[in-house]
Structure formats: structure tokens, C-alpha cells
N, C-alpha and C positions, 0 to 999 in steps of 0.2 A: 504494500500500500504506500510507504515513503518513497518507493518508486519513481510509482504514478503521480504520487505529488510534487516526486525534483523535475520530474519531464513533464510534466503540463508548468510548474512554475518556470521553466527555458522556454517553452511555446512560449506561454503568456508576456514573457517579458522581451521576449523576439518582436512582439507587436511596436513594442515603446520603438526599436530600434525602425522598423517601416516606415512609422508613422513620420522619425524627425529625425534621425541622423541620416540615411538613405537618401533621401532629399538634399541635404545640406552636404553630403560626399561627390551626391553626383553634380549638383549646380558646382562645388569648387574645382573640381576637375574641368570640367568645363563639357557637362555633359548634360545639360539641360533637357535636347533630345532626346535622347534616352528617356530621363525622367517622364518629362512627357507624352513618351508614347509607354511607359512604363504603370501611367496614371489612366490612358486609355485601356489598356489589355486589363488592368486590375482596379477599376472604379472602386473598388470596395480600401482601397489606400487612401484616398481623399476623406472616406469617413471616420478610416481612422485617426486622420489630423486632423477633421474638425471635431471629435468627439476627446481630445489626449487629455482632456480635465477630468473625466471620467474614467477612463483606462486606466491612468496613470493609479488613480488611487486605490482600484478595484487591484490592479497586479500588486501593488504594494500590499494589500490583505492576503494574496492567495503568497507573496513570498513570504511575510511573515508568518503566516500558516505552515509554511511547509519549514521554515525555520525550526517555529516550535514543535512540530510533530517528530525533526530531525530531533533537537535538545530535548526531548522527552525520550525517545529509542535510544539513547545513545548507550543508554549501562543498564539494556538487555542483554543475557547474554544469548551467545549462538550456539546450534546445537552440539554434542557432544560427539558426533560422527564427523569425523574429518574431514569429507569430502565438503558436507555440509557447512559445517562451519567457515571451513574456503571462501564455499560461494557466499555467504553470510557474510564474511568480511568482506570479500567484494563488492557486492552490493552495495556497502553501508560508504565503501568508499569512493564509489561509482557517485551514488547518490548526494553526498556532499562535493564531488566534483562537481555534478550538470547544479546544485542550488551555489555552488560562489559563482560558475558561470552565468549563472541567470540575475546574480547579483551586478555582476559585473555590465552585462548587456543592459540591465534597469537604470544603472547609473551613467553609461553612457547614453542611453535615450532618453533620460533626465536631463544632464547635460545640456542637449544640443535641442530639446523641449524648450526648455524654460533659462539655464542659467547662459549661453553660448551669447543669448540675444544682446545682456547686457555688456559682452566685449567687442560688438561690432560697431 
């Protein structure tokens, strides 16, 4: 189940990164075209930039979510069969890979959301 909540929290916060850094990578490059026809093939990009006050705070509950669901598993232990426990510890370390990732992706579409505007 902590799984599915570090990979839907990397989905979810993959949105932030669509919505305002994606945009603002391809106009610096100088790729506006792109962008553009990038905004026609996927209309549903435009709503996520005018809706980011919404988004934004909705992914920040499902990663704090899955934060504490992480900081709550964490001194379970795993089972007593070795194979099992392996994948057990895998998992647990897979899973706090994809939630700093997802961390990581939040705060760069945070970023270039909201704080990027006041360096330009």
C-alpha cells in the first residue's frame, strides 16, 4: 500500500512540473513552438495552469500523506524469511526513493509556479 502511495505521490506531483516548469524550459530554450503545438495535442495542460492554486495544495496533502504513512511503516518489521525480507527492504527503499523524488519534482514546480516570477 506505501507503494501505491510513493507512485501516485511522483504522478501527482509530475502534474506541478507540466503545469509551470515545462512551459518556462521550453519558452527559455527558445522553443515556444513546441510549446505550442505541445498545448494543442494536450488541451488538458492549459487547465492545469489555470487551475495550479488548486493542484498545488491538493498534491501537497497526498505528499504529506504519503510522508506520514512512510514515518509511520518505518519500524515495522519485515518478515522473517529471507527472501522476503529482501524484497521488504527493497520496497521500503524503493518507496522512499520515488516520495524525495516526488518531493523534489513538487518543489521545482513550486519554484517556477509561484516563486521564479519574483526574479524576473
Amino acid at each position: 500500500m506505501k507503494f501505491f502511495f510513493s507512485f501516485f505521490s511522483l504522478i501527482s506531483a509530475s502534474s506541478t512540473l507540466v503545469c509551470c516548469f515545462l512551459p518556462a524550459l521550453l519558452v527559455t530554450l527558445g522553443a515556444g513552438g513546441v510549446m505550442a503545438s505541445l498545448y494543442a495535442l494536450v488541451p488538458e495542460i492549459i487547465w492545469i495552469s489555470q487551475n495550479k492554486n488548486i493542484i498545488f495544495p491538493i498534491v501537497a496533502f497526498i505528499l504529506f500523506l504519503n510522508g506520514y504513512i512512510l514515518w509511520k511503516k518505518r519500524r515495522i518489521p519485515c518478515p522473517n524469511d529471507s527472501r522476503k525480507a529482501e524484497i521488504c527492504s527493497q520496497y521500503r527503499k524503493f518507496s522512499l526513493i520515488l516520495y524525495f523524488l516526488s518531493l523534489i519534482i513538487f518543489g521545482v514546480g513550486f519554484f517556477f509556479a509561484y516563486s521564479a516570477t519574483l526574479f524576473i
